[in-house]
BAFI-923996 format. One line per 4 residues: number of its first residue (from 1); their letters; for each residue x, y, z of C-alpha. Coordinates in Angstrom, 3 decimals, decimal comma, always signed. Layout:
NUM	a	X/Y/Z | ...
This chain:
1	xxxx	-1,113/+13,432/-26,469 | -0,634/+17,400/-26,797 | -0,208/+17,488/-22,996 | +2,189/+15,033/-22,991
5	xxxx	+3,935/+16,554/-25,957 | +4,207/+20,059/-24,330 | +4,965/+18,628/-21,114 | +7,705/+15,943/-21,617
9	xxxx	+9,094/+16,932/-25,488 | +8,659/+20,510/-25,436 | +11,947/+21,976/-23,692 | +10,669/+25,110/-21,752
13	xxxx	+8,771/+22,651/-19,215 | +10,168/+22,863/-15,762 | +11,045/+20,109/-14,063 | +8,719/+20,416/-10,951
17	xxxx	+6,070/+19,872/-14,054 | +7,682/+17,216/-15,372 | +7,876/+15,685/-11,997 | +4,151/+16,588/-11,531
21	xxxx	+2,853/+15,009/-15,032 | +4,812/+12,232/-15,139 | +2,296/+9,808/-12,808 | -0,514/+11,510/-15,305
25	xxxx	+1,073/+10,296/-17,959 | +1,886/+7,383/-17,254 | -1,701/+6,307/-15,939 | -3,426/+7,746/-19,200
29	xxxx	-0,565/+5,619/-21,107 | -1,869/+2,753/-19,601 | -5,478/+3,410/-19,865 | -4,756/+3,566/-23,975
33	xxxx	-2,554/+0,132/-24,027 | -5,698/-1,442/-22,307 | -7,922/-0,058/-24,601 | -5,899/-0,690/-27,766
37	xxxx	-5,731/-4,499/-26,400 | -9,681/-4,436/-26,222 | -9,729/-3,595/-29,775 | -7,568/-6,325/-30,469
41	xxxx	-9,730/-8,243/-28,196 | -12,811/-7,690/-29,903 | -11,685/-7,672/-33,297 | -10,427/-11,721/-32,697
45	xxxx	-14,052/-11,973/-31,784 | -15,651/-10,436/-34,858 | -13,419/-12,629/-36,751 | -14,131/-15,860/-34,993
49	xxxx	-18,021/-14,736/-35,189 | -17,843/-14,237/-39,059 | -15,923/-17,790/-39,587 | -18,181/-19,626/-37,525
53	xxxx	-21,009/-17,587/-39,114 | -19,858/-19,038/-42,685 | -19,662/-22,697/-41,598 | -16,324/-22,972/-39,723
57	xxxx	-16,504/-25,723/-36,671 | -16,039/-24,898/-33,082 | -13,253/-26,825/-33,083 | -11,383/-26,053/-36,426
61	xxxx	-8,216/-25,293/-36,784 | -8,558/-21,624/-37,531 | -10,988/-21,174/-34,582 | -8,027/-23,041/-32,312
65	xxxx	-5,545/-20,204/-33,954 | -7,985/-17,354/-33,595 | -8,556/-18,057/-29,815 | -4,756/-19,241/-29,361
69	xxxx	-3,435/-16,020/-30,644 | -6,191/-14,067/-28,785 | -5,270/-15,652/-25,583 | -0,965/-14,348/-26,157
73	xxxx	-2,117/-11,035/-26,758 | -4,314/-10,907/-24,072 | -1,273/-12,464/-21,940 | +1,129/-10,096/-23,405
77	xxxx	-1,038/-7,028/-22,430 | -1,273/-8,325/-18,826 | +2,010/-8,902/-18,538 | +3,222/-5,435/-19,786
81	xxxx	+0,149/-4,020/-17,632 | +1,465/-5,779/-14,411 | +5,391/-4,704/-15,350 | +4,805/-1,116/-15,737
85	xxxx	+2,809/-1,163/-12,124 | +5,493/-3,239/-10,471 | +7,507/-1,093/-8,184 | +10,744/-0,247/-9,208
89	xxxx	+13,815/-1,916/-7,297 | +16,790/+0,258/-6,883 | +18,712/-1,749/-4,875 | +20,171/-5,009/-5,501
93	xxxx	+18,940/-7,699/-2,760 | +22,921/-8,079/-1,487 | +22,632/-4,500/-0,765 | +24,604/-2,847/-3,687
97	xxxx	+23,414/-1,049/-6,629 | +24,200/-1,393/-10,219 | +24,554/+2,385/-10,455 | +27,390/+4,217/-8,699
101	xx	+25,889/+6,715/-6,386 | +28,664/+9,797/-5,492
């Protein structure tokens, strides 16, 4: 976070530095989505695991929403994992691009 901070907010950085960071950045960025969405992951577990623990069926209702809800975010995450990766297009398949180059 401080290297980020200094790097990208801090306005004595150079942009060679920038430049230099910025595939740093956006790898560790990554690295903490995935690991926030493992949280996430594992706390829908502990819940499920402590309502099944106090007599809640397999096949409840609240264990459907638990898992249901655990399976979006787990979607979501791949999803935003798999659209940050994605090469960028700058072109237009017709051949033109949305921003004028002069």
């Amino acid at each position: 976070w401080v290297s980020g901070f200094l790097t990208f907010f801090f306005p004595g950085a150079s942009p060679t530095l920038r430049r230099a960071m910025l595939p740093w950045h956006v790898r560790a960025g990554i690295v903490v989505y995935v690991l926030a969405l493992l949280a996430a992951e594992l706390g829908f577990l502990e819940k499920l695991t402590f309502l099944q623990a106090a007599g809640l069926g397999k096949y409840s209702s609240e264990a459907l929403l638990v898992n249901f809800t655990a399976l979006v975010v787990l979607l979501l995450g791949a999803f935003v994992v798999l659209y940050v990766t994605a090469p960028a297009q700058s072109e237009h398949r017709l051949g033109y691009s949305s921003v004028r180059k002069s």
